[in-house]
N, C-alpha and C positions, 0 to 999 in steps of 0.2 A: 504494500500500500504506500500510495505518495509521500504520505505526512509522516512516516517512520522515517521513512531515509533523511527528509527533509530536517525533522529536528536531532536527526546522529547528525546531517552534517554541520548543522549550526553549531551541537555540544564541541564537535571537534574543533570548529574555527574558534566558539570560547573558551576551551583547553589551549589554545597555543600563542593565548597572553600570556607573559612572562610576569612575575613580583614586581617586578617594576614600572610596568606597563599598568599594572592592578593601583598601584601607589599612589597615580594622578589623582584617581578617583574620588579621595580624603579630599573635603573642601576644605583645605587649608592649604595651597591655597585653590580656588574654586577653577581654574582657567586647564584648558587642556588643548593638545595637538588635534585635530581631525584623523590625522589618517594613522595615530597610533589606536583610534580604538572604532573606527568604522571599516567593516569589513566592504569589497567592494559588490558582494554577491547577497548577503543574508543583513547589511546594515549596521548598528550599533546594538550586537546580541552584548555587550561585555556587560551590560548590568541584569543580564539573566541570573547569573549565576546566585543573584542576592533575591530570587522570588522564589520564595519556596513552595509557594503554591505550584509552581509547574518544577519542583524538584531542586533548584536551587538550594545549597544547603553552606553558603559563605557567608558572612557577615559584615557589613562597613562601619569603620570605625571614624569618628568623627571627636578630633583631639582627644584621641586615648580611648572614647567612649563609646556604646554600642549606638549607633546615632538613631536620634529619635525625634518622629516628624519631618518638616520639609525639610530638603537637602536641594539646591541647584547646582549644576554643573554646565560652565560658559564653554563657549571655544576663545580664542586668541585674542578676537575682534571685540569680544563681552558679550556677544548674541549668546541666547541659551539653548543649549545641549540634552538637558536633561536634570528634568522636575521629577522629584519622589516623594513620596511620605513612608519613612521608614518606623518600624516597630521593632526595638532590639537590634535594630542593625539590619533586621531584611523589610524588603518594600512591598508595601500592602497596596498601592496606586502609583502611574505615572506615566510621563509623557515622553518622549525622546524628541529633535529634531535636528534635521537636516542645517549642511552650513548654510543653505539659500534660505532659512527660516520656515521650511515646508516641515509637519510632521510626520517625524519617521514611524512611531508607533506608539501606540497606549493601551495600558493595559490596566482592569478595574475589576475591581470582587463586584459580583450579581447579589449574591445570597453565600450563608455560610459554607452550601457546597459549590457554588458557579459561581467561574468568573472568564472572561473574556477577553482576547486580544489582538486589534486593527494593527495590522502594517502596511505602511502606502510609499508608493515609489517618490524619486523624489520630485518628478513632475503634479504630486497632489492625489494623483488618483490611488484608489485603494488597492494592496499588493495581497494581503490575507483577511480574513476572518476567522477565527479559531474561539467556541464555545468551549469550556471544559467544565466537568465534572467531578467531582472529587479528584483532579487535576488531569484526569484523561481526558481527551477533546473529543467532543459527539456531533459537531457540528464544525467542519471545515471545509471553506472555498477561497482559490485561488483565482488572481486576475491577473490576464494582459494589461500592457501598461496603457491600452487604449481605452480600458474599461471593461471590456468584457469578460465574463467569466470565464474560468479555463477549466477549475475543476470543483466538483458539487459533493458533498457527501457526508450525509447522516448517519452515527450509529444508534442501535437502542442503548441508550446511559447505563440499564441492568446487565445484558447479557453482552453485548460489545459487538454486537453484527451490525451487519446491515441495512438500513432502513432504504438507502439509496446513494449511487455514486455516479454521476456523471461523469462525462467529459467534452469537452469543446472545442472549437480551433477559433484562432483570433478572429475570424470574420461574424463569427454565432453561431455556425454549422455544428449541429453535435457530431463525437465522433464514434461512441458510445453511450448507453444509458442501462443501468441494472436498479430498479425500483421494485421495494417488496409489494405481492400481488396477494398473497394469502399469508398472515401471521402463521395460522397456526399449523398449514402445513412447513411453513419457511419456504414458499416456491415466490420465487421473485419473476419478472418480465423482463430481459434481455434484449438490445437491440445493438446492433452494429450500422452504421452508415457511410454513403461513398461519400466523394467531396463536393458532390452538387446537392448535398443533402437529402437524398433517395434513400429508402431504407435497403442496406445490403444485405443484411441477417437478423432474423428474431426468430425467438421462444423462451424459453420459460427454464430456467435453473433453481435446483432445491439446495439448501442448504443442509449439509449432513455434521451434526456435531461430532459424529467422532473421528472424523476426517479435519476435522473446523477447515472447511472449503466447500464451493459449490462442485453440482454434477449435471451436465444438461440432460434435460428430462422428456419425453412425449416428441413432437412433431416442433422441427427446424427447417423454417424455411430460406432461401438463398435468393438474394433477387438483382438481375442489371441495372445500371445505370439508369436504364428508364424506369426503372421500378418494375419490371417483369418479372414475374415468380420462373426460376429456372431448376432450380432442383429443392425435394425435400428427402430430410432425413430425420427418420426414427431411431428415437435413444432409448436406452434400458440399460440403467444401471450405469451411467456415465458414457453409454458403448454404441457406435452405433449399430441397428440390427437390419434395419433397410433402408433404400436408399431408390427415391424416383426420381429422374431427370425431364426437364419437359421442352 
């Protein structure tokens, strides 16, 4: 799934700050470099590490002390970088922003188990949405920097599946879609499409727990460019068992 890889690669670009690089961070004094703590790919992840709500587990110290309530952090120019309000040293709310004064991300507790966080490119428009739940996210989408969405995808907050996961290409065209069709069998609706937006494949995948993966199920259809039904295939048990051409 998208969003694992996405925040291993983030943990690893915030593991390969050095102590010293971490050190700025102490508003004392409040001014820092841009490009010792803004990554060019993922942004200003370096004050992840102090939100413990998404696993962070560091603490900021502020003159010797576990710092507590607001904390800003300027760039060079004195423009601001990043608004916090810390508890013990780690951050319950805040803001980041871009050297053009766009912001980069914010992130805020919903309720004692939810809480959420926007990241936007630095032309303004929004780059994530991420909902979590007792700090797992059950609700993430990703955008193009033109605005449109790239990728969709709801789990159930209990059991961790599936509710729905899209995907898109920059112009709107989906280019896949898996949306749950029956709870309580766990059979979801599957579709594949070409790039003029024609549907190229559908049916219907079951969710098997003790696999924790789907299996396609019943009648698959294949269809051209024009939307012409060209062949279908029957599954059973993940397999397929016949096969019509038309």
């Amino acid at each position: 799934m998208k969003k694992y890889l996405t925040l291993a690669l983030i943990a690893t670009t915030f593991f390969a700050f050095s102590q010293e690089e971490l050190a700025v961070m102490d508003p004392d004094p409040h001014y820092v470099k841009p490009e010792s703590l803004i990554d060019p790919v993922y942004g200003i992840v370096v004050y992840e590490k102090l939100n413990s709500q998404l696993g962070g587990d560091s603490t900021r110290h502020c003159k010797g002390y576990a710092c507590t309530g607001w904390v800003e952090d300027r760039y060079e120019n004195g423009d601001l970088m990043h608004k916090g309000y810390y508890s013990d040293g780690q951050l319950v709310m805040y803001k980041n922003y871009y050297p053009n004064g766009e912001l980069e991300r914010e992130f805020k507790m919903v309720d004692n188990l939810k809480c959420q966080t926007k990241l936007y490119y630095p032309n303004g428009e929004m780059k994530s949405y991420v909902k979590y739940h007792r700090g797992d996210p059950f609700i993430w989408q990703d955008f193009y920097e033109n605005g449109q969405i790239q990728y969709d995808e709801e789990l159930n907050k209990q059991t961790g599946t599936y509710v729905l996961s899209n995907t898109y290409a920059a112009n709107g065209i989906p280019i896949s879609t898996l949306e749950l069709e029956n709870k309580k069998r766990m059979e979801f609706s599957h579709k594949e499409f070409h790039v003029n937006g024609q549907v190229k494949l559908e049916g219907k995948t079951r969710y098997i727990s003790s696999i924790m993966d789907h299996r396609r199920v019943g009648i698959w259809k294949h269809y051209n460019l024009d939307g012409v039904l060209t062949k279908e295939d029957t599954y059973v048990n993940g397999k397929v068992q016949k096969e019509r051409k038309y």
